[in-house]
N, C-alpha and C positions, 0 to 999 in steps of 0.2 A: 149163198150158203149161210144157216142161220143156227145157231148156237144155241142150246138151253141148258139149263142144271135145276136142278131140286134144291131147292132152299131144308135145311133142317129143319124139323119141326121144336118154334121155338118156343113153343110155350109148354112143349116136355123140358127142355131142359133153362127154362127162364127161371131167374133165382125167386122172381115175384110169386107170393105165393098168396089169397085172398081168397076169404071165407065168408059168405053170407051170413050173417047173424042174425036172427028174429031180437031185436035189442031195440028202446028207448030211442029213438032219433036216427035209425037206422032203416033203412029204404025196407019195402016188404022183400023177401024170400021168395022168389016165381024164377022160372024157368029163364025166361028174359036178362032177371039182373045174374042170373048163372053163367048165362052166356055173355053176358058184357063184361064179368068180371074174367071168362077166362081171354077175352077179346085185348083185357089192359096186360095180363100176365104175358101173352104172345109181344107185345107191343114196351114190354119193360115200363110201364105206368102202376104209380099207386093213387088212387083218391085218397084223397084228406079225411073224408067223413069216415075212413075205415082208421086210423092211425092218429088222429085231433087229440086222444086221452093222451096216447105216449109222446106226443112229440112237443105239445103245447100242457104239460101239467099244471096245475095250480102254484107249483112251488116247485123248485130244485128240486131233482130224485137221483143224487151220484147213485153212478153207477160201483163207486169205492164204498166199503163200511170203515166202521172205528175199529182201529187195530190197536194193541200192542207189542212190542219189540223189545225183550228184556236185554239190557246193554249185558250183564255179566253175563249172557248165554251167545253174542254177537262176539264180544270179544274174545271167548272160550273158542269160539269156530275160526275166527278170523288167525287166530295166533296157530290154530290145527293148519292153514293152509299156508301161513307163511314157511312151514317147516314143504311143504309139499307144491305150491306152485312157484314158479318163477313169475318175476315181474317185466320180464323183456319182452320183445317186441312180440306182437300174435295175441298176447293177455291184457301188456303196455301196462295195466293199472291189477294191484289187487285190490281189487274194490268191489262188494256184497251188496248188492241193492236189497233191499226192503221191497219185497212182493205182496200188494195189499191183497185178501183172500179171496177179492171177488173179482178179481182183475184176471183171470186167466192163468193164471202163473207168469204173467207179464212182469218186467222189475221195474216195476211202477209204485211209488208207493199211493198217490192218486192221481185220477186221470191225467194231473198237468205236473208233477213233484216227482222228480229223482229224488231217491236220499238211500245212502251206500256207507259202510264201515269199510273204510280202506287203512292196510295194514302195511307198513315199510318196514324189513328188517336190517338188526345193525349193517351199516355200512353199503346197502343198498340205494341203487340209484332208479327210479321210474323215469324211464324217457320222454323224449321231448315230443311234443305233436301238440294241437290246437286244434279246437273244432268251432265250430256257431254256437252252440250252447253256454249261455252262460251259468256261471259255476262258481260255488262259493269251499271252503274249509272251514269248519270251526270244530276247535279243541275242547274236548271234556279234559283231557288228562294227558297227563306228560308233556315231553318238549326232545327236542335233538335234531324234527326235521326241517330242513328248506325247503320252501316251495321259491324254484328261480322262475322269475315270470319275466320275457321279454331281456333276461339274461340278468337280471334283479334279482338275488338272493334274499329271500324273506323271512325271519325264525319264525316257528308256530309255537305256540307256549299255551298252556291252559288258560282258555278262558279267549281264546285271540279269536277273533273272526277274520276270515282271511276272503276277501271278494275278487272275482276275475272275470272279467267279461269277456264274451264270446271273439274267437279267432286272436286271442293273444298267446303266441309260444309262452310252456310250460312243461317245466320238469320238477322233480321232487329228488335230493338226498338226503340220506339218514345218514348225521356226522357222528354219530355215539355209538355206545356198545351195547343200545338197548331198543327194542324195537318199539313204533310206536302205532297208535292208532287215532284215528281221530274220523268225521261225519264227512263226505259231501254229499251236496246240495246241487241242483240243476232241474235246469227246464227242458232234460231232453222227452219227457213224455209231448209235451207241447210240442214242443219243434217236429218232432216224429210226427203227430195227427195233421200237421200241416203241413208237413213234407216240405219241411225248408233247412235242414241239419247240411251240413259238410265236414269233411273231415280230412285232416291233411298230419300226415309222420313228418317231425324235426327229426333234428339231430340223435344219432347213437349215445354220444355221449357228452355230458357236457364240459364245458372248458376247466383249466384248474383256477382260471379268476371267479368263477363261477362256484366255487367250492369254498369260500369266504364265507364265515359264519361271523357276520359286524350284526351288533347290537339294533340296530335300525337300519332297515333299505334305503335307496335311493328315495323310492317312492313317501316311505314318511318325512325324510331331512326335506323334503319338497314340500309336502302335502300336509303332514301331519300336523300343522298348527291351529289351533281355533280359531274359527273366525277368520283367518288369514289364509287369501288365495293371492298364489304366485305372482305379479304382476308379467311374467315372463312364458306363460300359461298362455299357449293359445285355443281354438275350439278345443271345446274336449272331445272327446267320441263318445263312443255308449258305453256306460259304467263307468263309475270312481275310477280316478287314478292312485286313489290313497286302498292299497293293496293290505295293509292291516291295521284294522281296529282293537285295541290292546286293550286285554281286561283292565287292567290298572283306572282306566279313563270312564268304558264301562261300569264298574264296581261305585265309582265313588257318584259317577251321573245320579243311578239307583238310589244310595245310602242318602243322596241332598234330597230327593225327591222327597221321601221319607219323612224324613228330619224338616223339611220346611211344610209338611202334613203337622206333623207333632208339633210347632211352634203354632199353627189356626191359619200358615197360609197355601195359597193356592200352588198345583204340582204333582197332581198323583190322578193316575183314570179316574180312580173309586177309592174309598178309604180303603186304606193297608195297600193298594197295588201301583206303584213306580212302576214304568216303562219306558224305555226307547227304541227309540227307530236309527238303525244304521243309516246315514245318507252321505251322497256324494259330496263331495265341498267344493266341485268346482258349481253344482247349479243345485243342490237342494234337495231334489229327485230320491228315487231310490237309489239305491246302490248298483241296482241293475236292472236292464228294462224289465224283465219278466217275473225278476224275483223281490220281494220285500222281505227283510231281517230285522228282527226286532228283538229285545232282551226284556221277561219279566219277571218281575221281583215281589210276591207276595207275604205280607208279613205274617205271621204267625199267628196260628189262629185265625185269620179271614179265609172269606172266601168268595170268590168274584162270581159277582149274576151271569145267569146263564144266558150267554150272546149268539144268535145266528147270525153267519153271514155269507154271500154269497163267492164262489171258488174255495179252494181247500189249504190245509198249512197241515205241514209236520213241527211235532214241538220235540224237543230234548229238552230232560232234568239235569241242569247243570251243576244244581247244589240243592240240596234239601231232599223231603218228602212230602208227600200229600196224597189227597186223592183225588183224579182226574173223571168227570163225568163226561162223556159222548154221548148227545141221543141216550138211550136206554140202558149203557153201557159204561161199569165205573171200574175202574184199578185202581190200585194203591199203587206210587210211582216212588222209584229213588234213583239215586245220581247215575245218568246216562240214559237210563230207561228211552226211547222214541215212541211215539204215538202220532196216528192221522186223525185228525179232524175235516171230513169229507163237505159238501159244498151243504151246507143249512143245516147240518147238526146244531142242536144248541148245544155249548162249549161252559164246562163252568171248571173253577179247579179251590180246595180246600189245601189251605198250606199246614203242616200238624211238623215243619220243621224247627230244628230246636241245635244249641250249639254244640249237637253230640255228630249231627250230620251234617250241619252248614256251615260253612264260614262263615256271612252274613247272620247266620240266624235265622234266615227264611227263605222260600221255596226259590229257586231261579231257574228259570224256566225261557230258555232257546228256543224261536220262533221262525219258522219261513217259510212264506204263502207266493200263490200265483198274484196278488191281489193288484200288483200294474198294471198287467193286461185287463182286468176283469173293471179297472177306473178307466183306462185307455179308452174302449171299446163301451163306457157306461153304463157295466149291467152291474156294478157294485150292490150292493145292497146290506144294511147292518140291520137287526131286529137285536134289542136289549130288553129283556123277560118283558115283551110281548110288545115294546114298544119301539116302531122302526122309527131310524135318525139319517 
């Protein structure tokens, strides 16, 4: 006794779909390549010679544009929902992703970049859980919350960068009577297209040692020194263990860069522009494998050549004004503002900050890009107005 069934017809419902073109380097049009072509659709095949423009282009083509994201209309929304959502478990975070407008309505702000306004009200606690993704906080404005990482209570204060690398328990309270807001950062787009994320719920609540609001964490009394790593320090894992970078250290790096520019010595990218890179101290690296941070500080009045490079960065205006050009694309920016810069955009930015909006007196401008993965894996690339390095 012998068994048959009918196979579906699969090249009705095969997602493959190919079209014959009379086109440049393109096979002739005849009956034959009609039928081979619906031969590959049955068969879930594409040829190369049909799909070589898109897949192999001359240059990077994000699928992201250049956006902006006005911070006084982020935080107007963000503070509507702290009256109206809860931060417990089911939500776990108030926190708004930046949906770049060619991305589907995905909260992507580009293909590989999280970045989210999240909002803590007084006396509010965000629970504990830890995922793979690595994840940074940095403060435009105010202060009052903890971030307890690994049960390490951490202050956030303007101007602080605060890094966490992926699968390390975290919770957030707000110890004041005022609510607050502040940026993250993450590679969960990335982790997503690679389908390598986890996710795991701590603790409801945290402890009351855990409700300490000390001037410095564990993490800096250990780490926080220049130049000086623990002798007591073994491997380290992935990402810093020095959990905040305190404006205070930032500010003044920027201000020497500067100031040894103004004296004829060497210290600054380009005239008028100071810059650094947050990195780990126990090996040098980024601060986390996927993400690079970095702070820049243009002086007034310049304005920095227009640079391609290859993966994408969201910037925050942390102090000043200016105007930001993308590709074809300029804004006038001020404090908080967000913006993406998608993979080969040329990037340039004009600082027109002055001491009625700066502290500094010029533009400062919050940086963080895929760009580890994209050196990791070798496909970096920089182009400076028209000259690649």
């Amino acid at each position: 006794m012998t068994q048959s069934s009918i196979a579906p017809d699969t090249a009705a419902t095969s997602p493959v779909r190919l079209q014959a073109v009379a086109a440049e380097g393109q096979p002739d049009v005849t009956p034959a390549l009609e039928e081979l072509y619906r031969g590959f659709e049955k068969e879930l095949l594409v040829p190369l010679w049909t799909e070589i423009g898109d897949l192999m282009p001359a240059h990077p083509r994000s699928r992201a544009v250049p956006h902006l994201w006005r911070w006084n209309k982020l935080r107007e929304l963000a503070a509507r929902a702290g009256d109206l959502v809860p931060v417990g478990r089911g939500g776990e975070r108030r926190a708004i992703a930046l949906a770049n407008p060619s991305l589907g309505g995905r909260p992507f702000a580009t293909p590989t970049l999280w970045a989210a306004i999240q909002y803590l009200m007084p006396g509010e606690d965000a629970p504990e859980h830890r995922h793979t993704q690595h994840a940074f906080r940095f403060v435009v404005e105010g202060e009052g919350v903890w971030t307890v990482v690994g049960r390490d209570p951490v202050a956030m204060r303007r101007g602080d960068f605060l890094p966490q690398a992926g699968w390390n328990w975290h919770a957030h309270h707000n110890a004041t009577a005022e609510p607050m807001a502040w940026i993250d950062g993450l590679d969960i787009p990335f982790q997503y297209v690679t389908e390598s994320q986890f996710f795991e719920f701590g603790r409801d609540d945290i402890s009351d040692a855990e409700r300490i609001t000390p001037s410095r964490s564990r993490s800096e009394r250990l780490w926080g020194h220049p130049g000086l790593r623990p002798v007591s320090a073994g491997t380290p894992g992935p990402g810093s263990p020095l959990l905040a970078y305190r404006w205070e250290h930032t500010d003044r790096a920027l201000a020497d860069q500067l100031a040894l520019e103004a004296e004829g010595f060497d210290g600054t990218v380009e005239h008028g522009h100071a810059a650094v890179r947050f990195s780990d101290p126990a090996t040098g690296a980024d601060v986390l494998p996927t993400l690079r941070a970095e702070m820049h500080r243009v002086a007034s009045g310049t304005e920095t050549a227009p640079v391609r490079e290859t993966g994408s960065s969201v910037y925050q205006v942390f102090d000043g004004s200016g105007t930001v050009t993308v590709g074809d694309t300029s804004w006038s920016v001020t404090r908080g503002d967000l913006f993406a810069v998608p993979s080969w955009q040329p990037f340039s930015v004009r600082s027109e900050a002055g001491t009625s909006d700066s502290d500094s007196g010029a533009l400062d401008l919050f940086r963080f890009s895929d760009a580890p993965v994209f050196e990791a894996l070798r496909l970096d690339r920089t182009q400076v107005e028209g000259n690649p390095r």
